[in-house]
N, C-alpha and C positions, 0 to 999 in steps of 0.2 A: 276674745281677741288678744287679752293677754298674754305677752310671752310670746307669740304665736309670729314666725317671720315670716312674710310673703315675699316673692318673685313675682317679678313682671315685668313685661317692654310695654312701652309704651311712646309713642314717635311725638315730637313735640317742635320747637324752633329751637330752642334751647335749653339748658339745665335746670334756669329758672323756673320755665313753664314746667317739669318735672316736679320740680320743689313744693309749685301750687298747688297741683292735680295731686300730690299725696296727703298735704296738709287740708284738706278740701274733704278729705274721705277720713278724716280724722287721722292719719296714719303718722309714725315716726320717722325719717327716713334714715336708713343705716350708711348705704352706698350710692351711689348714682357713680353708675357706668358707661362710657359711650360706644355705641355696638361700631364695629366698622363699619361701611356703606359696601352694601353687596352687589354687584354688578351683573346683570343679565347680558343678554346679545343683544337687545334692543339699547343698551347703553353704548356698541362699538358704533363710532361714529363716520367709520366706512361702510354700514348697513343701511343708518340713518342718519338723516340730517337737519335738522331745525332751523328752515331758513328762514328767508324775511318775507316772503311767499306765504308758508303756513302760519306764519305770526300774523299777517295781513287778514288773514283768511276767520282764523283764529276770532280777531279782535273784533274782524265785523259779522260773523256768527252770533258774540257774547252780546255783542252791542244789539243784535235786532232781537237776544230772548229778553232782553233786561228789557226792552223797549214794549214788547207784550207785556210783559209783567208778572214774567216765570221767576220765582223766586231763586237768589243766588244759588244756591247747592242745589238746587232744583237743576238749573241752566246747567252748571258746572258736570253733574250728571249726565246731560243728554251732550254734551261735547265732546265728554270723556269716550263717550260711545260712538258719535259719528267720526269722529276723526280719521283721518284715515293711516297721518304720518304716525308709524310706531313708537317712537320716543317721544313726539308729544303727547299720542294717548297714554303711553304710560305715565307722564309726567301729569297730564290732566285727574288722573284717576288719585293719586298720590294727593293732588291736589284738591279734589272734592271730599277726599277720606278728614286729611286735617282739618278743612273749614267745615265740616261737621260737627267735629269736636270744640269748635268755639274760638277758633283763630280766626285772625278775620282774613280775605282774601290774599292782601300785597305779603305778610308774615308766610303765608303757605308758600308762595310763589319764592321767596328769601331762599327757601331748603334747595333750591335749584335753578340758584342763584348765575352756578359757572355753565348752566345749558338754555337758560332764559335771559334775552338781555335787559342789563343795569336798567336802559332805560324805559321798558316796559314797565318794569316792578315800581319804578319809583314813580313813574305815570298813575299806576294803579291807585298806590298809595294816596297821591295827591287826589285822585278822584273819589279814594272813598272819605277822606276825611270834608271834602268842600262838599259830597253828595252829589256828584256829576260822574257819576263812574260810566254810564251809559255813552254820554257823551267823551267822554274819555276814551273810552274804547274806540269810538268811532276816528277821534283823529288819532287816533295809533295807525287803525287798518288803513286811512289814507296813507299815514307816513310810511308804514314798510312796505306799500304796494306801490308806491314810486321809488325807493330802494329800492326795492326788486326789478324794477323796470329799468332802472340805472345800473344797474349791475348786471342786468341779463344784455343789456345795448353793449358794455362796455367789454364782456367775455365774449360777445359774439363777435364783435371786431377782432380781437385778437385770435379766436378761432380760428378763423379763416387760413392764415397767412403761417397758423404754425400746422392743417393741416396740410395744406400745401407743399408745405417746406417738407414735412413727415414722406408725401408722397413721392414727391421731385427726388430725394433722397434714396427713396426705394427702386425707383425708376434706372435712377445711374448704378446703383451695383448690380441689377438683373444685368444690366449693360454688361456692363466692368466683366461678371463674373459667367455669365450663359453668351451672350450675344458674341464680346470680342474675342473669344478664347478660339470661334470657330472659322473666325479669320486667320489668325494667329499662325497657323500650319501652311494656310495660300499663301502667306507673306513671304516665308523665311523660304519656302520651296521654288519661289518667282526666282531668287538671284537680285532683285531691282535694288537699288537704297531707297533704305528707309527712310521719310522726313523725318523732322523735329517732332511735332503732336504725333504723330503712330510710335513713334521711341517710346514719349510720355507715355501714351494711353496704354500700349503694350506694357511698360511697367508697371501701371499703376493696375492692372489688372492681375499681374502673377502675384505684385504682391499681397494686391486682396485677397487671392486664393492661396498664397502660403501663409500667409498671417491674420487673416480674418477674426479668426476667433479672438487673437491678441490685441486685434484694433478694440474690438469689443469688448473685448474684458477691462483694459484700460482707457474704455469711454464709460464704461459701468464703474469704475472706482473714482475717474475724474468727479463723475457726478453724485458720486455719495459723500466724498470729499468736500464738492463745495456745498451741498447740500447741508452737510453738518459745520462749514464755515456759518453761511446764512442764517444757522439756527441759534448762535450765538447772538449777542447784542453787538460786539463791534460788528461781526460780518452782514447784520441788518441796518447797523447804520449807514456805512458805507453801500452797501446795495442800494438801499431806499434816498439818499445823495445823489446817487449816480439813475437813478431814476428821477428824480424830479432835473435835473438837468440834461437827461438825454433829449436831442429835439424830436417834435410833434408830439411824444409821448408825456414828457416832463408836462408841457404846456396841458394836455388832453387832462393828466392825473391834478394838476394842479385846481382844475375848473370840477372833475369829481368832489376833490377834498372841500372846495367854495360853496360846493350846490349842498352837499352834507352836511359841513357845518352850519350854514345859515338855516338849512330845513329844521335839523335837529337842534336849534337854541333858540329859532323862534319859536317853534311846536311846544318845548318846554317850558318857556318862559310865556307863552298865552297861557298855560292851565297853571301859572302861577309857582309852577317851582325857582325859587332863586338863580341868581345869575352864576353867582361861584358853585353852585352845584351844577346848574346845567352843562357852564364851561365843563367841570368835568365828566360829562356823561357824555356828550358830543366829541368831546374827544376821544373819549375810549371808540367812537366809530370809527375814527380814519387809520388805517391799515397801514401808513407813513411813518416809523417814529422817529423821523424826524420833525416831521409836523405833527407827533404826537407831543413830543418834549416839548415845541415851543407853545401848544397848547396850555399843556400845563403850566409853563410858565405867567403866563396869561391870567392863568385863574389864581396863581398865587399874586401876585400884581393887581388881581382886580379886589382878589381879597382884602386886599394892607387899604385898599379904598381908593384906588386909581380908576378912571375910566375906561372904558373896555377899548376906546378908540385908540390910544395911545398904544399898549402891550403890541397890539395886533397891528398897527403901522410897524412899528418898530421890529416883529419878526421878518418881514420884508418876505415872505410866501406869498400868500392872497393877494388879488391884483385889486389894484389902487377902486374902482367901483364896489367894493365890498367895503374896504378904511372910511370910503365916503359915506357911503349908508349909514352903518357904523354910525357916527360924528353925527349927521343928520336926525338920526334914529331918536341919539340921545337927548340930543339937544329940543328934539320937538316930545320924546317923554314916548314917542310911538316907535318903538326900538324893536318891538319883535313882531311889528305889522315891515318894517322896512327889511330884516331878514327875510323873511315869508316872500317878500316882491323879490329879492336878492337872491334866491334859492329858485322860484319859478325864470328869474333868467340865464341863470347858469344852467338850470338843466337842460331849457334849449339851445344853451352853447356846447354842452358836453353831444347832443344830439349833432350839431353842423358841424362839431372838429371830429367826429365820428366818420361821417360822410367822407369830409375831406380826407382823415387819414386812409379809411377804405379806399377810396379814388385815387390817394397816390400810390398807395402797396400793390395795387392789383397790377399795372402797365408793371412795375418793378419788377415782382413777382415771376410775369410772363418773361421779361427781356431777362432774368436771370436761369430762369426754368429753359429757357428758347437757347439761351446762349449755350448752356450745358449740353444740351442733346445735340445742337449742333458740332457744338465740340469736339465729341465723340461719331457723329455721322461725319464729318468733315475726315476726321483723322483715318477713318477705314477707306473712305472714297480716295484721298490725294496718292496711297501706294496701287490705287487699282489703276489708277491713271497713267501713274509710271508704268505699270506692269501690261497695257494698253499701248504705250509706246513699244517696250521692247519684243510685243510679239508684232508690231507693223514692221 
């Protein structure tokens, strides 16, 4: 063994664990190297997706082998295999190889850290060190399978009204461009005068058909433009402002953000993980950053040793039944039994502002959709009328 230099990979959490596993085998070490991370197709995240679905799914799997009493890497095995989402079987496999080698579960889960969320890992965490991983698991699969349900209610409503709008849109230039052009020759050949709307609609129809392409090319760069504003920090701050203050919607997002964060800081905070860490894992959920920031503000404020009641009055977001809870919570020592109640009544408000927002878009919807086709049936019919007098 003297003299004698070896190679080898070897995957670990970190450098240190390298450092172990060499000194452990007796060895010296010369270098430690860090390979780049190699990326397959199951890593493009327009193929596959790891949502709060397969997490749910995931957790109450893990939760009924641990409950037989399939040994960990045993379980982690037969997941690896049934799973059906590609990135998380790959992630699982990945997963079962390290805690083979002698890491323990939440550390494996750490290397895949930016495609598993924060707060699963550190749920894990906390359940293997109290010896409750089982049960842990279990109320993980509760919490993302009401995420999921929260989020599937909340894209479904808004579905609607943009396919809609997608449709309505297609409707009027078949119009525009096939339907009035065939009018267009009976008009000018009548002699009659034209009204106002057949002027309009007549225009607006030549110049869809001589500029069409240009309307679209410059609705295609509008929208890459703002799209890459959006992707900046000012242009999401100001977008996500202008969403929480637009009405019905601001109100709807604002009862999302409420049912989230009490779900996810009481769920935290029952299996014992601290309050200034949980603030900050709950906030990494809300998709707002503006009520991401005053989040965090929150948790630095609760940190210095301030009440959680005060920070979060004083952001002025969350509607005054959550400040109260809150207050109550603390004051009675039962703080993350009063989120829990606070979280199951917001969901049922995001559920009836749901309703109510569908029940006013649809009649809206119709009377915009209605108005449009009329607009254009109207404008062909008012010169047939004229051209009906001038042949009596």
């Amino acid at each position: 063994m003297s003299g004698r230099v070896i190679e080898g990979v070897y995957e670990a959490i970190n450098k240190d664990a390298v450092v172990d596993m060499i000194r452990q085998k007796n060895f010296f070490q010369l270098e430690i190297k860090e390979l780049p991370s190699q990326k397959d197709i199951n890593d493009l995240s327009f193929l596959s997706k790891i949502g709060s679905k397969d997490i749910s799914l995931f957790c109450k799997q893990f939760a009924a082998i641990l409950r037989a009493g399939v040994p960990l890497v045993q379980g982690l095995n037969m997941l690896s295999q049934q799973t059906e989402n590609k990135k998380l079987k790959s992630i699982l496999s990945n997963i079962y190889e390290v805690v083979q080698k002698g890491n323990s579960l939440s550390d494996a889960m750490r290397l895949h850290e930016k495609k598993l969320p924060a707060m699963l890992i550190n749920m894990i965490e906390a359940g293997e060190v109290s010896g409750t991983l089982d049960e842990t698991l279990e109320t993980m699969a509760v919490h993302y399978e009401k995420d999921y349900k929260m989020k599937a209610k909340v894209k479904g409503a808004m579905t609607y009204p943009i396919v809609v709008l997608v449709i309505a849109i297609a409707v009027v230039i078949l119009m525009l461009t096939a339907v009035v052009p065939m009018f267009i020759g009976l008009f000018e050949n009548s002699g009659a005068p034209l009204p106002g709307p057949t002027k309009l609609l007549i225009g607006m129809s030549e110049g869809l058909k001589a500029n069409g392409l240009v309307y679209l090319l410059f609705i295609v760069i509008a929208g890459i433009l703002i799209k890459i504003y959006l992707s900046t920090e000012n242009g999401k701050a100001v977008f996500h402002r202008l969403l929480l203050q637009a009405p019905l919607v601001g109100k709807l997002q604002v009862k999302v953000f409420t049912a989230r964060l009490a779900r996810t800081l009481g769920t935290l905070m029952r299996t014992g993980v601290d309050i200034t860490k949980s603030i900050n894992l709950a906030s990494r959920t809300i998709s707002n950053v503006i009520v991401q920031k005053g989040l965090f503000e929150v948790e630095a404020q609760v940190n210095q040793g301030k009440s959680l009641y005060e920070p979060i009055k004083a952001l002025k977001i969350f509607p005054v039944m959550l400040e109260n809870m809150v207050m109550l919570g603390e004051e009675s020592g039962t703080l993350e039994d009063m989120l829990i109640k606070t979280a199951d009544f917001y969901e049922e408000e995001v559920d009836r502002e749901i309703q109510k927002l569908t029940s006013l878009m649809e009649p809206a919807i119709i009377v915009v959709l209605g108005g449009m086709i009329a607009f254009i049936v109207l404008s062909i019919m008012l010169p047939m009328f004229e051209m009906m007098k001038y042949v009596a």
